[in-house]
N, C-alpha and C positions, 0 to 999 in steps of 0.2 A: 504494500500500500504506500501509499504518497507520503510518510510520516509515522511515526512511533507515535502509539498510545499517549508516550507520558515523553519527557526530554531524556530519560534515562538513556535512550541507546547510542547518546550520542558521546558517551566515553566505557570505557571499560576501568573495567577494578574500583575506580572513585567514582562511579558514573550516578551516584546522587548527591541532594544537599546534606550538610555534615560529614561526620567524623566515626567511623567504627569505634567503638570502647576496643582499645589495643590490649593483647595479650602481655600483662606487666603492667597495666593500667592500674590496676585496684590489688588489694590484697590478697593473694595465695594463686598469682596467675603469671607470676614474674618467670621469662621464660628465659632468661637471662640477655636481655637481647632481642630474643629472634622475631622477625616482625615489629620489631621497635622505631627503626629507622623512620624520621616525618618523607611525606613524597617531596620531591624540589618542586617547592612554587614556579606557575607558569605565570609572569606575567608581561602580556602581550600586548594589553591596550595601548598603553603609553600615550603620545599627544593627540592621536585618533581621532577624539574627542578634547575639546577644547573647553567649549560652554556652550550654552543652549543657541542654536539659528536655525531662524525659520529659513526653508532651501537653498541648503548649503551648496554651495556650486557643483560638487561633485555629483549632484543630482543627474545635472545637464548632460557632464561632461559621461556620464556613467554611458545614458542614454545613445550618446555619438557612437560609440563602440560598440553598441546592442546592434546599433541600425547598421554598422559594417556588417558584424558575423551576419546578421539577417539577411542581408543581400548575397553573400557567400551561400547560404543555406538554399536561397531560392532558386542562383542557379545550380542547385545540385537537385534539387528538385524537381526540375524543369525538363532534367533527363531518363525520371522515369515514365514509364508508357502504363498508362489506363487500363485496366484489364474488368472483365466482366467477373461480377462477382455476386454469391447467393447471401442472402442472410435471413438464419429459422429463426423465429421468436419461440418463446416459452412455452405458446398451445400447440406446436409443432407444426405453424404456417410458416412455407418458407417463401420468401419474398426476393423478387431479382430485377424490380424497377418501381421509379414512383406509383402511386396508387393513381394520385390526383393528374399528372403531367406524363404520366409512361416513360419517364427518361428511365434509363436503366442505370442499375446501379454499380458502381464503379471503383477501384480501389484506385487511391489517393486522391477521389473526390469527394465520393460519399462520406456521412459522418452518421454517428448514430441521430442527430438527432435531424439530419433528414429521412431517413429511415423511422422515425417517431411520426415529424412530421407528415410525412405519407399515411400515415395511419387516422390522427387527430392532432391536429395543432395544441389541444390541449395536452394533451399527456405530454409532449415535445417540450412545452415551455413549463409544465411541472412537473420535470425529471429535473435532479441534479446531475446523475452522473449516468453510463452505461458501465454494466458486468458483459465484459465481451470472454466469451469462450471459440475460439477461431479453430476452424478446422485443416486449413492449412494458409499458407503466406503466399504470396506473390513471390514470382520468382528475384525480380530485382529487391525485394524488401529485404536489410540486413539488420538483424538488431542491434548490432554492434555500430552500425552508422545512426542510426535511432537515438543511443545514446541509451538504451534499456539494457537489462542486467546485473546491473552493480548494485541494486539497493537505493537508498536515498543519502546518498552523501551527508546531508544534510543534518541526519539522524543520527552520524556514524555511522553508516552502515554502508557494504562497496569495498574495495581494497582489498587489501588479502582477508577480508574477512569474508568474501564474496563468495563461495566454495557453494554455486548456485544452480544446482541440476535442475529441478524444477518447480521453485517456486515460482508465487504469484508477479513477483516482475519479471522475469524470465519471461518471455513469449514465442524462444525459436531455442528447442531444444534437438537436437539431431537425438540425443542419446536416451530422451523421452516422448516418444510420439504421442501420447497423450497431451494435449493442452490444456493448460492450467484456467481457468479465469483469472481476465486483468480486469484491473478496474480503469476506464478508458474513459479521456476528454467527450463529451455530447459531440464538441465542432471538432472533434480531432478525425482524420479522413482515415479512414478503414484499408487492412494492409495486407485485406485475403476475404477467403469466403469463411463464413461464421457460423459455428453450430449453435449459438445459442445469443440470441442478445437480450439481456434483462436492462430495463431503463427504471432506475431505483429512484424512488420518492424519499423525501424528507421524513415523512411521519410512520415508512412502513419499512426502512431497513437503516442497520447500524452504518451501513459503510456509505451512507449516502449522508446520514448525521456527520463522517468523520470529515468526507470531503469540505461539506459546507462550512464546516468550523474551522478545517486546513484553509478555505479561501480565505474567509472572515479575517485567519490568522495573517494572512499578507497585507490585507484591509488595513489593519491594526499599524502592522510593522511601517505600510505606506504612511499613516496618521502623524505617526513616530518621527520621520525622516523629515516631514512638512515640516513640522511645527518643531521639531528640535535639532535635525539632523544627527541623530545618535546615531550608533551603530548596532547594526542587529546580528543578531548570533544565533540563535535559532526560535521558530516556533512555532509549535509542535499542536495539532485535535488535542484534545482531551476524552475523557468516555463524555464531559460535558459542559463544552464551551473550547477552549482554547488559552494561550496566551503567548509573549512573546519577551524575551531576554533580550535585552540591549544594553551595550556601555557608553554610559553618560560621565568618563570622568571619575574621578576622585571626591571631587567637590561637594560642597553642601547641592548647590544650582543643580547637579545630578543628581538626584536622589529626586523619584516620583512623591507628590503629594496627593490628598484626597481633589486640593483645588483644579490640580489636572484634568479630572474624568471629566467636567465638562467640555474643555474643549479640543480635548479626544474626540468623544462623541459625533461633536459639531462637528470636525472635518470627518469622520468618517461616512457621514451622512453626506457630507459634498459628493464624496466618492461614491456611494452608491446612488446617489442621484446622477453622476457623470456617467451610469451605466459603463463601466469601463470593462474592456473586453480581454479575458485569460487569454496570454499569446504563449504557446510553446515553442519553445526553440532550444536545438542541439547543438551542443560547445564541448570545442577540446579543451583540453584540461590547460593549455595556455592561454585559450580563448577564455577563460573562467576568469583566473588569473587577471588578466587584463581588464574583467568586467568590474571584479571585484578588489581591484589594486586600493590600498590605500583602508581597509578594511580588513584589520590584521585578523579577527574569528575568521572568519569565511575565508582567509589566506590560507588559512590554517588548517579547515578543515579539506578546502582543495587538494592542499598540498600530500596531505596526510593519506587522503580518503579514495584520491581520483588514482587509477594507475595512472602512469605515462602511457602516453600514445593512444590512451581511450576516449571517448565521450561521456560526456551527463548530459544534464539537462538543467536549461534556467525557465522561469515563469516571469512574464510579462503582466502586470495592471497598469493602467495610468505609465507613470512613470517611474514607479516599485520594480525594478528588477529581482530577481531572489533564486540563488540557487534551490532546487528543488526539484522532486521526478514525479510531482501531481497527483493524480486528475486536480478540474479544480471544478468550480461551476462556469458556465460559458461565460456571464460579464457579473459586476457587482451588485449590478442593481436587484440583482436575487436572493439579496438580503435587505429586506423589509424594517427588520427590527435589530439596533445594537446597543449592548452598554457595555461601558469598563464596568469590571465588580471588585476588585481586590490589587493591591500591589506587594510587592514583597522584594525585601533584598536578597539574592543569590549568586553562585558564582562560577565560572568559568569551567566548564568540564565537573561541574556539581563541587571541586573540590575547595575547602576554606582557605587554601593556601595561594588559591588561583585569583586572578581579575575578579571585583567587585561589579557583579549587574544587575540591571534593575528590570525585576517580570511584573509586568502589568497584564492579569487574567481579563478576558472578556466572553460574552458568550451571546449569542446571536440567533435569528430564526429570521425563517420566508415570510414570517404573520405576525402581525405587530400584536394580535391576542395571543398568541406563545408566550412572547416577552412579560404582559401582564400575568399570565398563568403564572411562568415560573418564577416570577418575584414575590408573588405570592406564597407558593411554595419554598421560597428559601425563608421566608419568613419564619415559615411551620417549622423548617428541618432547623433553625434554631434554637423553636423551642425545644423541638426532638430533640436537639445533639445530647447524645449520649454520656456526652463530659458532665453540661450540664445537669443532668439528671443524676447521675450516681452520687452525684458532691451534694445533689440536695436531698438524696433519700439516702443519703449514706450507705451506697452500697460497696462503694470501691476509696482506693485512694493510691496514690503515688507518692516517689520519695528520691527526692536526688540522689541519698546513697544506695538505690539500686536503680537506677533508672532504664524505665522499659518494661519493670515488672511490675504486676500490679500487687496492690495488699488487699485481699478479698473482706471486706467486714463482714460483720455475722450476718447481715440480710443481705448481704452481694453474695457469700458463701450460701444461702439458700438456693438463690435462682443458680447458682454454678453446679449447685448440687444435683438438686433437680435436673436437670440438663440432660447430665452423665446418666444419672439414674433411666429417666426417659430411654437414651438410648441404649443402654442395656437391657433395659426390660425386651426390646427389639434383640438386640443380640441374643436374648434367649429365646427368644419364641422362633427368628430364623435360620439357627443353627450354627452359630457364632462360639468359637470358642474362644475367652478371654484371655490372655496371658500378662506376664509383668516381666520387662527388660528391663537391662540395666541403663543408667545415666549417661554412664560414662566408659570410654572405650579406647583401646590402644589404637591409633593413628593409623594402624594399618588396617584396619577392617573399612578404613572411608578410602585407601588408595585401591584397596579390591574391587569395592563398589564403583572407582570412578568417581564419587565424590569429591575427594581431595583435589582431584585436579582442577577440578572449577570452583567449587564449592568452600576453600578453605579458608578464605578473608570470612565466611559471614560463619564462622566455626569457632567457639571461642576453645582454644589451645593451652595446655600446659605441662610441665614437666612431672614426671614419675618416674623415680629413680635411673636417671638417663633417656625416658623411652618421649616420645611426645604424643601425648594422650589428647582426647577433646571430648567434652559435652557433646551430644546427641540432637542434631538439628531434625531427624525422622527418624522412625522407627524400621521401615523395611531391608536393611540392613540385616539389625538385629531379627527379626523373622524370618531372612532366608538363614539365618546357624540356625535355628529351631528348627526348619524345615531341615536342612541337611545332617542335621542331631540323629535320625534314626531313619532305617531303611523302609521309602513307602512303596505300596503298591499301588497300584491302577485302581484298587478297589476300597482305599484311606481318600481317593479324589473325589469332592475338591476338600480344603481346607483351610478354615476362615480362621483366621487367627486376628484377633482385635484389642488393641493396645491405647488405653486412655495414659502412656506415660509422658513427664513431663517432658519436655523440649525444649532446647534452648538455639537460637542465634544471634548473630551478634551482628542487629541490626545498625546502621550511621545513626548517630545521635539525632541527624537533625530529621532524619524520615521517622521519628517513634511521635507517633501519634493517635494519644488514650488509647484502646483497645482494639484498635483496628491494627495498628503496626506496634507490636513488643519486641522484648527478647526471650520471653519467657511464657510458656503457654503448655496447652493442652491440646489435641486434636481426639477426636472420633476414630480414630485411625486403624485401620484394616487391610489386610491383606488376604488375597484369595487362589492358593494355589491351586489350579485345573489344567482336565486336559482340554486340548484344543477343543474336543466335541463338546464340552460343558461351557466354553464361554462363553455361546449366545443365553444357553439358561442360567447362568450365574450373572452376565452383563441384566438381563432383566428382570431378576431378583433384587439387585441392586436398584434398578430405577423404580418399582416398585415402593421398595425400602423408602427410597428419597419422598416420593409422591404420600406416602405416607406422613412423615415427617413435616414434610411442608403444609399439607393441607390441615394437618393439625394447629399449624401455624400462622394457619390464614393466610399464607401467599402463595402466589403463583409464580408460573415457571414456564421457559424455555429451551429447550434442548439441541445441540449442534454439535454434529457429528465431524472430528475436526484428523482432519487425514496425516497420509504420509507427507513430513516436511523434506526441505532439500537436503535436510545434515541426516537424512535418517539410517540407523544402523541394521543388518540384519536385512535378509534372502525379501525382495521385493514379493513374491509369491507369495511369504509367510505375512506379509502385508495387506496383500489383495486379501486372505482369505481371513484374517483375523474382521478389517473392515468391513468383511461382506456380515461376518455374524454380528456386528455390532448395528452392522444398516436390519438386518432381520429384527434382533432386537427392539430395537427401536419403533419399527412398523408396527412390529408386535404389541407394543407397552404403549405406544401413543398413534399408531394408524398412521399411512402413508399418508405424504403431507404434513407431519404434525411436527415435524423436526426437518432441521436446514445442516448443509452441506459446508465448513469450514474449511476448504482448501488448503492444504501444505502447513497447516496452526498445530499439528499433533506434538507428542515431545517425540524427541528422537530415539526413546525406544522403546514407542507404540503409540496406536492411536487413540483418542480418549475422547469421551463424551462430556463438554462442559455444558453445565447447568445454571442458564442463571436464573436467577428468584427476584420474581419484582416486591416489594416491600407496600406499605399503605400509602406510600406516598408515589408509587410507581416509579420507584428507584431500582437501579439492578442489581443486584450484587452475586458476585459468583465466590459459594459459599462450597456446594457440594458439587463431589468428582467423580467421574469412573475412568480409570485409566489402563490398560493393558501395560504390561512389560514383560517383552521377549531377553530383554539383556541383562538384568541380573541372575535369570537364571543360568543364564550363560557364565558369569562371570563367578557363582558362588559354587557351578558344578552340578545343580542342584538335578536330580532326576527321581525318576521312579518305575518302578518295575509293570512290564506290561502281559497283557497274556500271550505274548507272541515266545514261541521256542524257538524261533529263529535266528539264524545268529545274526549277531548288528542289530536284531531289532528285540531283544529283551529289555531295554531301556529305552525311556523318553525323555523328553527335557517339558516340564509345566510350563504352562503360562503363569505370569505373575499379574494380580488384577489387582491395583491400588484404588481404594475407593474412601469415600469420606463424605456422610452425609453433614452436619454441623460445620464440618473444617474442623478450623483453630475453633476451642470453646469461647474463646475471650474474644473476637472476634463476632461469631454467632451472637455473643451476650450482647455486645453492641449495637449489634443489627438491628435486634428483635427489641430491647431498648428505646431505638425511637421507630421500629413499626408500632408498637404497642404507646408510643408515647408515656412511657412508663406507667401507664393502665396496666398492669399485670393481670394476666387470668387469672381464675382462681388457682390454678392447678400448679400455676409458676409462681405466684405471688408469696414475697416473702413477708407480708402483711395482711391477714388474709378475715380476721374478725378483730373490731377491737369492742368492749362491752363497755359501757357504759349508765353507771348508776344515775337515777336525780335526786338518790342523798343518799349519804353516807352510810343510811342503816342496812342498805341493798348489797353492801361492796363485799360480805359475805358472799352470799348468793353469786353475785358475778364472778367472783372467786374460785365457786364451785363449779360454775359451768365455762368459765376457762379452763381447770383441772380437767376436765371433761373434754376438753376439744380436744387439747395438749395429746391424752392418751390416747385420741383417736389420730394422730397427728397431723394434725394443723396447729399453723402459726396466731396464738390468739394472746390478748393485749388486755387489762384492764383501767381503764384512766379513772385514777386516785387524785386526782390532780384537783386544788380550789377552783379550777376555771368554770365557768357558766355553761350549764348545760348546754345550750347553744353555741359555744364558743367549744368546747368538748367534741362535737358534733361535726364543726367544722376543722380543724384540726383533723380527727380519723379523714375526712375526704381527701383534705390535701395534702397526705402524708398517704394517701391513694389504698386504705383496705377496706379490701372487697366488701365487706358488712359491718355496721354499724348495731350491734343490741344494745338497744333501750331496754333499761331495764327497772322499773318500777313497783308499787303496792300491790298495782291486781297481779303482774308477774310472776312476781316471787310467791304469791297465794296460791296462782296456776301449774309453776315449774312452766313456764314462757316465757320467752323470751319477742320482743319487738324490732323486725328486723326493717333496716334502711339499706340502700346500696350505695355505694361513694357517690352517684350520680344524683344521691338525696331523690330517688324514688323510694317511697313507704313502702313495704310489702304487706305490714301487718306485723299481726303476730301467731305466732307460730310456736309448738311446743317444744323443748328442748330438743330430742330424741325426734322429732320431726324435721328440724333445723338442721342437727347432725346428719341423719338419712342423706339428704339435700347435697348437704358438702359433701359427701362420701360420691356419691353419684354424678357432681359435679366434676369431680377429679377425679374419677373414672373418667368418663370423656371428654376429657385438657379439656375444661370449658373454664 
């Protein structure tokens, strides 16, 4: 795609904001040394940036060198020949000339969104982008002249890190006949005949969201250049909105203010009113060079990122040039609605030692009622946030001298409890058997796994008697020695082994945020060793599992089946056939149609099912997984005996299925925290009755039928307290539990209790042992 999720990929090892906690950092982690070393500060800016000007000359000057390569590029274009070409839409019509005008359609004229147009002008001009799946190229078309391949520079991504068989930018694979879908400009002119052209909407697919935020995001960066001539350094979609890094300097005068979002705003709304039109253009890596002289980031990532002797690609608005490898929307003015939301200081390849820059977030839509919707809704989600709410029910807390972990209080320990417990009581009913590993492990069981080698900066390390040990970032590791602990048969498959132990990594200081990002957690964690014939019915036991879980949870869900990537390891064949029972699966658990197709997103050894869950505020989050893995069984040895007496074939190698309905617990607590807007069910609620006498001579009685809840167990409360019944009353509501007994004369004559809901609906009254029934039945089914 045209841009990374998040700006992470656009360095390695430091590739966010903050600082890893170093091994030797804190007490009994001192490793004498190793990995102690700070990284050598990059810094690059220098006079770059001077102080704030509105269009600084090099705007101009940038532009005069666009308009050479451009004219270079057209007679190069001018030498390829037109060829007839087909293109099948999604209901399997294939089309091979205008509808309205009979021209035929053409490569290097047609574009998708002539091809739209011929259908309905409207769908044409409310598409953002085309999914092109091409069946073969024209003969003169070379990718490598295209400038496609390498990634997006921009992201970090390209250079010898490009090791690109056949992912999604990749479009002319000799050694994959299969084509990938790209995601392709609307005016960009088609460069073969097409198996499939999807033309994706704003409100009905994510990659059509990422584009429009990717334009927006050059919108922004244009705004930027106007009015201050900064330098920009990248920026990147988000899951929602965007934003954009630039260096303004040293100085106070550099540093964004809140006073700025207005006339941000104001010019970007010039620009979308100038309806200014996405222009693509192919540049060698001198040619970049020269666009971008005098702009030490984007020198730098050129330099780094481009091979020699290859092409990329730059993006044209207005007078914004920007390296970058797209799609984008055809012109600006297809964004309707914009605001700046946030600014923030950060820094140069994410590291604290690097250049000082300033990201200013923004987030945007085709409908100026979007915009109102979701300022609306950020509104909510601060009342939701999660932070706040645990700090005011006292559920959690934090502490600089462990930071990243949390300290669970006795009614944050409820709902945590609960949780775990929920999902075990499921581990027992579907054949889950539990286990407990250890913490901690000698160095060498993560260089077996493969781990160490990528994985060992977010691994917190330390010595043991000369050996170099680490804390436990997952458990499947430690579940294949279990598994290879004793001799199984064909007839022990499958076997679910399920591990709530803790985990630790050793997240950057500055990406640890409240419950969503720790060092220190818990997962759901599971592992499923099978034979290949068992993974479609163990993948759909799993998603089962999930559908359970969540609809107890009141959200809902989407599922995308996410393939082999270019870096993937292990027999393609073993690939096809794992995919195919996972696409069965799937049919099976949610019906043809009811799950979508992720191209080349799988991990490298195996394909997996991501699940995201939208929350009450129709937020996504991807919480639970199902994952295949052909390669640590490879790597731990791991096999088991089959019924063949054949020789070479008495032994198999399992599959390994990683799955995880919750995730991280402290994560899920988060989640479900502001889904529930800290309204806890009854069944999670670590507040759950509080009684309440209207005088003091009742506080027996209350007493006693707290005692009584207690034994049955529930969380129940009596307030002894001098405040006014009325004031008693409110307090239990907004201290959020579940029921309120009143409890009074005729009452305690009756053994009844007078029940309210935090919602201050009366229900009545009701007799003790009636009451109790209730809550028993209620928490039977998480209500």
């Amino acid at each position: 795609k045209g841009s990374a999720a998040d700006g992470s990929a656009a360095t390695s090892g430091t590739g966010l904001q903050g600082r890893r906690a170093k091994a030797g950092a804190g007490p009994r982690m001192d490793t004498g040394g190793a990995g102690g070393e700070e990284d050598e500060a990059i810094l690059i800016g220098g006079n770059s940036f001077l102080e704030r000007t509105k269009m600084p000359s090099w705007i101009k000057d940038r532009e005069e060198v666009y308009a050479a390569i451009a004219a270079r590029r057209s007679a190069e274009l001018s030498s390829k020949t037109p060829a007839a070409i087909s293109v099948a839409m999604p209901d399997g019509t294939v089309l091979t000339e205008h509808k309205k005008t009979g021209e035929p359609f053409q490569s290097w004229s047609t574009s998708p969104y002539t091809v739209a147009s011929s259908i309905s002008q409207g769908l044409a001009d409310s598409s953002v982008v085309a999914r092109v799946t091409y069946a073969d190229y024209v003969e003169d078309y070379d990718p490598a002249e295209d400038g496609v391949g390498g990634g997006d520079v921009l992201m970090g991504e390209g250079g010898g890190d490009s090791d690109d068989e056949d992912g999604e930018e990749k479009v002319g694979d000799a050694a994959e006949p299969k084509m990938k879908p790209v995601l392709w400009d609307l005016t960009r002119p088609l460069v073969g005949n097409v198996a499939r052209l999807e033309l994706l909407k704003f409100d009905a697919d994510t990659d059509a969201k990422t584009v429009f935020w990717h334009s927006s995001a050059h919108m922004l960066g244009e705004a930027l250049e106007h009015l201050y001539g900064c330098r920009l350094t990248i920026g990147p979609p988000l899951a929602g909105g965007f934003y954009y890094d630039s260096y303004m300097g040293t100085g106070g005068d550099g540093t964004f203010k809140d006073d700025d979002y207005k006339p941000i705003e104001q010019e970007v709304n010039k620009i979308v009113k100038s309806k200014q039109k996405f222009e693509r253009l192919v540049v060698t890596k001198d040619e970049a060079l020269e666009l971008f002289a005098g702009n030490p980031f984007k020198e730098a990532i050129i330099t780094t990122k481009v091979p020699d002797g290859s092409r990329t690609t730059v993006y044209k608005c207005g007078d914004l040039i920007d390296l970058c490898q797209g799609p984008h929307v055809a012109h600006t003015g297809k964004v309707k609605a914009f605001a700046a939301t946030r600014h923030s200081a950060t820094n140069w390849l994410g590291d604290t030692e690097n250049d000082s820059l300033q990201r200013l977030y923004g987030i945007s839509f085709p409908d100026k009622k979007m915009l109102k919707v979701w300022k609306e809704n950020q509104e909510k989600a601060k009342e939701r946030d999660h932070r706040r709410i645990m700090q005011k029910q006292e559920l959690v807390m934090f502490h600089d001298l462990s930071a990243g972990s949390a300290f669970w209080l006795p009614h944050g320990a409820r709902i945590y409890n609960k949780l775990i417990d929920f999902i075990k009581d499921h581990y027992w009913k579907r054949g889950y058997d539990e286990v407990i590993t250890p913490n901690i492990y000698n160095l060498d069981l993560w260089h077996q796994s493969g781990h160490a080698m990528h994985y060992k900066d977010a691994m917190f390390c330390f010595d043991v008697e000369g050996a170099e040990w680490a804390m436990k970032p997952m458990n499947c590791p430690g579940h294949c020695l279990m598994f290879k602990s004793a001799i199984r048969s064909y007839r022990d498959l499958p076997q679910r082994f399920a591990d709530f132990g803790t985990l630790h990594r050793n997240e950057l200081s500055g990406a640890l945020t409240g419950l969503t990002r720790v060092r220190r957690f818990q997962q759901d964690d599971a592992h499923i060793f099978c034979r290949e014939d068992q993974i479609e019915d163990e993948v759909k036991g799993a998603l089962e599992f999930m559908k359970s879980v969540y609809t107890t949870f009141g959200m809902t869900y989407k599922l995308e089946l996410s393939t082999r990537p270019k870096k993937a390891l292990g027999e393609k064949a073993l690939w096809d056939r794992a995919e195919a029972a996972l696409a069965r699966a799937m049919d099976s658990f949610a019906g043809k149609g009811g799950w979508r197709v992720n191209p080349g997103d799988g991990a490298f050894y195996g394909p997996k099912i991501d699940i995201k869950v939208m929350d009450a505020m129709d937020r996504v989050h991807q919480c639970a997984t199902v994952q295949l893995d052909f390669q640590l069984p490879i790597r731990f040895d791991l096999q088991y005996t089959t019924d063949s007496k054949e020789k070479g074939e008495q032994f198999a190698r399992p599959v390994m299925v990683h799955r995880a309905m919750l995730g991280s617990v402290e994560r899920m607590f988060a989640v479900l925290c502001e889904h529930y807007g800290g309204k806890w069910p009854l069944w999670l609620s670590p507040r759950q009755v509080m009684l309440i006498p209207v005088h003091a001579d009742f506080n027996d009685f209350c007493q006693q039928v707290r005692d009584r809840l207690h034994d049955e167990g529930f969380y129940a409360d009596v307030d002894l307290s001098k405040a006014t019944f009325q004031k008693k009353v409110r307090n239990a509501q907004i201290a959020q539990y579940n029921f309120q007994l009143i409890v009074g004369k005729n009452e305690v004559e009756s053994g009844s209790v007078n029940v309210r809901t935090r919602d201050n609906k009366v229900e009545g009254e009701k007799k003790v042992d009636e009451f109790v029934e209730m809550l028993k039945q209620m928490r039977a089914d998480h209500l």
